[in-house]
N, C-alpha and C positions, 0 to 999 in steps of 0.2 A: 576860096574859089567858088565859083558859082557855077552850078551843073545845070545843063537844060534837058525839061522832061517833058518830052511830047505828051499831046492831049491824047483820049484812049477812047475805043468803041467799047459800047457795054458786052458787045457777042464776044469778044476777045476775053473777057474776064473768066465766061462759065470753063474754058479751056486750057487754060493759063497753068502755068507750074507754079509751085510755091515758091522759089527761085523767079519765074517770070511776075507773078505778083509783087515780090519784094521791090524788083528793079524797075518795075512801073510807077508803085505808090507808096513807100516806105520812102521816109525821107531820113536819113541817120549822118553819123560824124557834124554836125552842125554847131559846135562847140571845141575848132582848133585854136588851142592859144595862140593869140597873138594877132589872128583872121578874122574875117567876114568871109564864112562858110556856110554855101547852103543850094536851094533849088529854084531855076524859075519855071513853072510849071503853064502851060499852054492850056490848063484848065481855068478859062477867067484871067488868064496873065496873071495867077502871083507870083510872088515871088516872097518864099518864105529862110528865112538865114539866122544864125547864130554867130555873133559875136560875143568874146571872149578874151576880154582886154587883158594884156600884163604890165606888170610894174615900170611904167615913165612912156609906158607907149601906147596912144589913142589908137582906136578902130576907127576910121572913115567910112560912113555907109558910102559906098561907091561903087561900081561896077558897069563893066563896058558891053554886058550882054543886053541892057534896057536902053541902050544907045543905036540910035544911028552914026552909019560910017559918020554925019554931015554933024550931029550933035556931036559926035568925039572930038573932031577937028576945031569945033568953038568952045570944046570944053563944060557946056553945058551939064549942069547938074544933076544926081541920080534921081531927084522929087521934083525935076521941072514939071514933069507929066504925070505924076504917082504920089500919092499920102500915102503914111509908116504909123505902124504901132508897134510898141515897144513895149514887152512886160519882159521885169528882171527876174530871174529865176535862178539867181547864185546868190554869193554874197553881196552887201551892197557895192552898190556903183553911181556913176555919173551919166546922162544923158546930156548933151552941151548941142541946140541948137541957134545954130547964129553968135555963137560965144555964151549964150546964155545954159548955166548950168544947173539940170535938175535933177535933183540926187531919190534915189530911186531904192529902196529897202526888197527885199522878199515880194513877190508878186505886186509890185507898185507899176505903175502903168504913163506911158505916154504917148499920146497923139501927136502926130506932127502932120498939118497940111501940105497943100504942093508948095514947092518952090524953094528950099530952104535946105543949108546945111546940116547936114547932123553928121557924130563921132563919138565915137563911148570913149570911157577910161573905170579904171578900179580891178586892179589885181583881184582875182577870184568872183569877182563880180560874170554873169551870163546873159547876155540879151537875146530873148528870143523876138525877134524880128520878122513883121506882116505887111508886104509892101502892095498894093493895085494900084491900079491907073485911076489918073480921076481929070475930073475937068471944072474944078470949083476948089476953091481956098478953104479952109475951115482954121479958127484959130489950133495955135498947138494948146496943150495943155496937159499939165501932170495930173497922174489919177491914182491918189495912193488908194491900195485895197480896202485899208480899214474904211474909204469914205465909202464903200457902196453896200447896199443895204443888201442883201441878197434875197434871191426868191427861192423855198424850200420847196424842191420837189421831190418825189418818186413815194416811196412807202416802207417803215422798216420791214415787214411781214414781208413784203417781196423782193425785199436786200437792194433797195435801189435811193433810200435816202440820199439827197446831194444836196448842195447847195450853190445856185448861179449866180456869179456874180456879172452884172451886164456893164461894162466898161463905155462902150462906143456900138449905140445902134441907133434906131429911129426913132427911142423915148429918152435917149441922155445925150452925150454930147454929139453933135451933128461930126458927118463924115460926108462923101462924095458917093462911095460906095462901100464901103471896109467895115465892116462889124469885127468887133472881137470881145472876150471876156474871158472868163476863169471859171471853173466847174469843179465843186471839192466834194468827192464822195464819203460819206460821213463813215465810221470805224462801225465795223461789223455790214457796211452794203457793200456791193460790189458792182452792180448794175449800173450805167451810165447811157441815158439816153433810150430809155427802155418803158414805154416801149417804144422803135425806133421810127422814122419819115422820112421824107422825103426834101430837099430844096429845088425845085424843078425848075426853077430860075439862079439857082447859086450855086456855085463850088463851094464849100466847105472842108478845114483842115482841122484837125486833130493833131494836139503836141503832148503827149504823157510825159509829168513829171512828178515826184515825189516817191517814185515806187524804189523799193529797197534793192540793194545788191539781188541778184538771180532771183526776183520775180516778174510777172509777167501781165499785160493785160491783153484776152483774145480779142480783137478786135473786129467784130461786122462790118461785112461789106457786100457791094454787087446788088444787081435789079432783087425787087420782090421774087419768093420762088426759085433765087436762081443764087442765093447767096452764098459767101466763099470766106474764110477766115486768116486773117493772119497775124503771128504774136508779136508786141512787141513791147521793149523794156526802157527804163528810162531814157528821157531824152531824145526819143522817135518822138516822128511825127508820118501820122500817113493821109495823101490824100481822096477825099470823099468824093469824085463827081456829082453833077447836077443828078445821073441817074442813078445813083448807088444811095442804100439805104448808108445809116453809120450807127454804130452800138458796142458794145463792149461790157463785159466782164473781167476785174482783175483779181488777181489772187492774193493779195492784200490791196492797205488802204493808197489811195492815189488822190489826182487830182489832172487838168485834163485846160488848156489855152484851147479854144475856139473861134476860130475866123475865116469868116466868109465874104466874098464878091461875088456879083453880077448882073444882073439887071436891077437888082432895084435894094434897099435897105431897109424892106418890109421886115422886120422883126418874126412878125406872127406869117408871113407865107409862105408855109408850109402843108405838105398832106401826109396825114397823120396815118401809119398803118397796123393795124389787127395783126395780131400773132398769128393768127388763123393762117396768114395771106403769106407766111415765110417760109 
């Protein structure tokens, strides 16, 4: 099932309960066997879902809330007007566009343009799924992890070592609008995205995964000056507005899918902000 999640004013954050922040931008349960379960979020239109195939029975990405009444009635497909990225985060599995099937290991990756069928399979297998609007084709294509070279940032001394893997943005394979990648915070840091900015033209989401039974990563969020925290443990995901900062500390080691839409698929447009200013 697919929940829909009004977009939010930033004033409404600094007041918010922790109960009311949750049920704003925490996105959880996104992994029912056997479903396509998840949020379509009125920040930038995504629409972010997990599927969770079992044994003899495919996932159909589908869903009647990215429809009009006029598109349901002709049956029109959920990517007529939207491109998907897929990165597995279970056991392996299967991604089958158009019949065509591409077998997808531990954080291995696929883009699929507009227009086009897609369905998971593989018992135990997870897809964690990033769907936007788009208005241009781009080929599909598999993107296993091991191909991408990553960019080392942060510093041990200040416990923020990581490493980014860039899957889909404006220096690798072309998108309409949709960035995504993989972010693996290296053993002994904890920092992720620190220190932290701004997307002032993007929505930005966060999906933590790898963290152990009953740990946790505090996650940043909210305007400069005005920001608010909330925990969350495997398999969330929470979302960043264009005005909210995003950051985090977890209490073990993790790793961290990232994907953003909106005006534009500038990699580097962002503003950068001073500790000072938080």
């Amino acid at each position: 099932m697919i929940v829909l999640r009004p977009a939010t004013d930033p004033d409404s954050m600094e007041t918010a309960t922790s109960a009311q922040l949750r049920a704003r931008y925490v996105l959880d349960n996104l992994f029912v066997p056997g479903e396509l379960s998840g949020v379509y979020s009125f920040e930038d239109r995504m629409l972010i879902a997990g599927a969770a195939p079992i044994a003899g029975v495919d996932i159909v990405f589908d869903t009647e809330v990215i429809h009009s009444k006029a598109a349901l009635e002709r049956g029109e497909l959920a990517l007529a007007r939207r491109e998907l990225g897929v990165v597995n985060v279970g056991a392996p599995g299967v991604v089958v566009v158009d019949g065509e099937e591409h077998e997808l290991d531990l954080f291995d990756a696929v883009y699929v343009g507009l227009g086009h069928e897609v369905s998971f399979r593989g018992d135990g297998a997870r897809f964690y799924c990033m769907s936007v609007t788009a208005h241009r084709s781009e080929p599909t294509v598999r993107i296993p992890h091991a191909s991408i070279d990553p960019l080392i940032l942060g510093d041990e001394a200040k416990a923020s070592r990581r490493r980014l893997y860039r899957y889909v943005w404006d220096g690798g394979h072309p998108s309409c609008q949709l960035q995504f990648g993989v972010t693996v915070v290296e053993g002994g840091s904890v920092w992720n995205t620190m220190p932290p900015h701004l997307h002032d033209h993007r929505t930005e989401i966060y999906f933590y995964t790898g963290l152990a039974a009953g740990e946790r990563v505090v996650h940043l969020m909210g305007q400069p000056g005005r920001t608010r925290h909330v925990l969350l443990s495997d398999d969330q995901a929470v979302i960043s507005p264009c005005w909210s900062i995003h950051a985090g500390a977890g209490t073990s080691s993790y790793a961290f899918i990232w994907a953003m839409a909106g005006e534009n698929n500038d990699y580097g447009d962002l503003t950068p902000l001073a500790l000072e200013g938080l």
